[in-house]
Every structure is written in C-alpha cells, then in structure tokens.
C-alpha positions as CSV (number, residue, x, y, z in Angstrom):
1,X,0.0,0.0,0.0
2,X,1.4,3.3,-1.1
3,X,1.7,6.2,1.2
4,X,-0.9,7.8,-0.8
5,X,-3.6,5.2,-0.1
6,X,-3.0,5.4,3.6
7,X,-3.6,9.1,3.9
8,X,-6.9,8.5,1.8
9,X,-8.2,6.0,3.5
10,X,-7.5,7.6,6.7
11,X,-8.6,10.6,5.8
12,X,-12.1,9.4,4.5
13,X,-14.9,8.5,6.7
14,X,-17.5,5.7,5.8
15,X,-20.9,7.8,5.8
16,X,-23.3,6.9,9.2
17,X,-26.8,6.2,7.1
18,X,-30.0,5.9,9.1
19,X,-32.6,3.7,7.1
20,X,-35.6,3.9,8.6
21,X,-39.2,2.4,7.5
22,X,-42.3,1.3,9.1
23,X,-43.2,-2.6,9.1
24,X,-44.7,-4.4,5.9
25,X,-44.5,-2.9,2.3
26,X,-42.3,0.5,3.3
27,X,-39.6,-2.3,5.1
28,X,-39.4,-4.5,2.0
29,X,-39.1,-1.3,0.3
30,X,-36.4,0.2,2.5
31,X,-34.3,-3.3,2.0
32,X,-34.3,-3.0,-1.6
33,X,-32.5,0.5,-1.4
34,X,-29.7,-1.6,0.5
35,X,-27.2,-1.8,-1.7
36,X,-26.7,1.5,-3.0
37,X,-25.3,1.7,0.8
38,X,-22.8,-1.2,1.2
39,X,-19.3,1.6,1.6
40,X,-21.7,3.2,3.9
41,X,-21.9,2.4,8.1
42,X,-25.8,1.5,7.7
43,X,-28.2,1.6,11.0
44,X,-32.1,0.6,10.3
45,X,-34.7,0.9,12.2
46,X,-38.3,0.0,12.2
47,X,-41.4,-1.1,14.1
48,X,-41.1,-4.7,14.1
49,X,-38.3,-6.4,15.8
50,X,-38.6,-9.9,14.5
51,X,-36.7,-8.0,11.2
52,X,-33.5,-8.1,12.5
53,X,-33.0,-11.6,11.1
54,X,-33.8,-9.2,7.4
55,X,-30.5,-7.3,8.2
56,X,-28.0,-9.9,9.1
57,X,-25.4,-8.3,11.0
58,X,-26.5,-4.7,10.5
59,X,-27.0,-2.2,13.5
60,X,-30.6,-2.5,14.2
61,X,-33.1,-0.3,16.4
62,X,-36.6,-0.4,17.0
63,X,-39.2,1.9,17.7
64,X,-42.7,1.9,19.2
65,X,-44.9,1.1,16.3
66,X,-47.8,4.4,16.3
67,X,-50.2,6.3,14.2
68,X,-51.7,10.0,14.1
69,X,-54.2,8.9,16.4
70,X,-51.8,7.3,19.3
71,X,-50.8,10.9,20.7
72,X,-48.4,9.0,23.8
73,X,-47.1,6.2,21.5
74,X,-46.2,8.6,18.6
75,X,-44.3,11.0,21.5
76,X,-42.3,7.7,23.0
77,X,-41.7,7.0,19.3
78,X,-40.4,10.6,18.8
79,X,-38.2,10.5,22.3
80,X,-36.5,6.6,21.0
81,X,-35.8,8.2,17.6
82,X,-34.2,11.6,19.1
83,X,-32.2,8.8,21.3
84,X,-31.4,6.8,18.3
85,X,-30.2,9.7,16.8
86,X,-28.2,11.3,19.4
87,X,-26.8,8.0,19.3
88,X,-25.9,7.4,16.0
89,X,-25.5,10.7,14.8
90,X,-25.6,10.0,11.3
91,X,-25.0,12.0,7.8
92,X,-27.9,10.8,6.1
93,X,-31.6,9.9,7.2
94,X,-33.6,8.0,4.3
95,X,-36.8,6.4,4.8
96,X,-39.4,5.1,3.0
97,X,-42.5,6.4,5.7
98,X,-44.5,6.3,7.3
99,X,-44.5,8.0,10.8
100,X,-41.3,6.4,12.1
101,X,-39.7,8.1,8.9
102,X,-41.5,11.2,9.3
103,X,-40.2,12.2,12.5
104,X,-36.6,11.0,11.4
105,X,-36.7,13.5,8.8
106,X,-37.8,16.6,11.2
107,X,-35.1,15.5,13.7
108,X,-32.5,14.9,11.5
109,X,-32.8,18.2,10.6
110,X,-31.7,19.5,14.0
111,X,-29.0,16.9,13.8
112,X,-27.2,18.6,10.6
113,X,-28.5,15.3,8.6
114,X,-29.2,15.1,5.1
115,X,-32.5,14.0,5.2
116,X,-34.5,12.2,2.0
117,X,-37.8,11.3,1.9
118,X,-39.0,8.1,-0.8
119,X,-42.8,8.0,-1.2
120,X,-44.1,4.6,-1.3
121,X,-44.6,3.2,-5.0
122,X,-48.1,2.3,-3.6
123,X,-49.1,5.8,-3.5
124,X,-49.9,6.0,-7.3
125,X,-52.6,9.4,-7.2
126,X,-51.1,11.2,-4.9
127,X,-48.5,11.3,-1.8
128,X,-49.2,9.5,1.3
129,X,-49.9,11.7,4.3
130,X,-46.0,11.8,5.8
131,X,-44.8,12.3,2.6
132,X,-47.1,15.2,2.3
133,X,-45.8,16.6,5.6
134,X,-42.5,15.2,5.5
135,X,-41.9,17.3,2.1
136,X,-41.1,20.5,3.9
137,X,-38.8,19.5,6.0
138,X,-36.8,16.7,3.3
139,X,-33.6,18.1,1.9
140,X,-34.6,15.7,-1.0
141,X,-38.3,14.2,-1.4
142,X,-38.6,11.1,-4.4
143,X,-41.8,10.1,-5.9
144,X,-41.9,7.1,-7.7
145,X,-44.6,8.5,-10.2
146,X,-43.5,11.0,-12.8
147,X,-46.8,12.5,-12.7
148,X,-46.6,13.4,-8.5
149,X,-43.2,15.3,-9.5
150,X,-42.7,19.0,-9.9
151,X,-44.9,20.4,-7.5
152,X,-43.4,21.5,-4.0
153,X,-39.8,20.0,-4.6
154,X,-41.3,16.5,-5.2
155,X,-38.6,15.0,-7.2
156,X,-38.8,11.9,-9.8
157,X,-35.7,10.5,-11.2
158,X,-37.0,6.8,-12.4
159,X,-38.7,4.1,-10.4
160,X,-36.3,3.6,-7.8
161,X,-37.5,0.6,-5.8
C-alpha cells in the first residue's frame, strides 16, 4: 500500500446512514434500497423487531410502532428516535415512511442530517400523508410516479424501488 492510499483512507470516513421504515411494504421497500449503501456504516430501524434476522449483521433499532391517532405512542416514538439519533449521529436519514420516517426526517434536521424522503410506489394518485408533511422539511423528497413530481420540490428520477 502506497503512502498515498494510507492518507486516503484515513482521511475518509464511511458515511453513518440511518434507514428507517415502518413494518410491511415500506420495510421491504427500504431493504431494496440496500445496496446503493454497502461503503456506507448502515443503522435501520423499524417497528417490528422480529426483522432483524432481514439485516444480518446490520446495526438494528426499533421503535414503538404508532399512528396519528396514538398521541403518547407517537411521542415515545419521537423520544427513541431523538435517542437513536443522538446515538448514531448519522450523515444521512432516508426512509421510505410512514411516521417512524416522518419524524426522522424533522429530527435529522436539527442533527445537521441530510435527510431524503422516498414515497411509497403504492401511493400512485397522490403522496401518502408523511410524505405530504415530511416534504417541507426533506432536503430531497422522491416520488416514484412521474406524474406526483414537480410540484413543491417532489422530485422523480425513475422508479427507484
């Protein structure tokens, strides 16, 4: 290895990525982005703890699984994810929703993340409701539907799942 290498690769840092989705179709979703991430340091987190076996060997976290309409769930949700965070302190928050991913994006915000926001493919007329509210606080904000783009930063660049 030439001296050259050595400074590089101690000078470069693997980027921390947060991946975090909500159980079922926005998970399966979620894994599928996983290996546009592989020189990245990848921590997921979810709802569902029986999907660790899905991330073989990957930092995993869970949260309390809440909607809209669970005001104390969807606050203990918010305090584990502001742990996780503080935690992790990553470069990058993606998720694919729902409200686990929502309030990723608006604290990673506060954390200096990059935040990106991809809408579910299932969501073919119009956003789903955290995308809807996660779009103003995204850096970046992905539809999978060319015909949802253009409008309020929504961005399409292919079907990317």
């Amino acid at each position: 290895m030439t001296d050259n290498t050595t400074k590089k690769q101690a000078g470069s840092k693997r980027k921390k990525v947060l991946a975090i989705a909500s159980r079922g179709g926005h998970w399966i979703q979620l894994l599928r982005l996983r290996p546009a991430f592989s020189d990245c340091d990848l921590t997921f987190v979810t709802t569902d703890p029986s999907y660790k076996t899905m991330v073989d060997g990957a930092d995993f976290r869970v949260v309390t699984e809440a909607t809209r309409f669970q005001k104390l769930k969807m606050l203990l949700m918010a305090i584990q994810m502001f742990w996780i965070l503080l935690r992790v302190r990553p470069n990058v928050v993606l998720t694919t929703g729902a409200a686990p991913g929502y309030i990723a994006i608006r604290l990673g915000n506060w954390f200096g993340a990059r935040t990106l926001w991809i809408d579910s493919i299932a969501n073919a007329e119009e956003l789903s409701l955290s995308g809807r509210l996660a779009v103003k606080y995204a850096d970046t904000t992905l539809t999978q539907w060319e015909h949802l783009s253009g409008t309020d930063g929504i961005e399409y660049h292919g079907a990317v799942i």
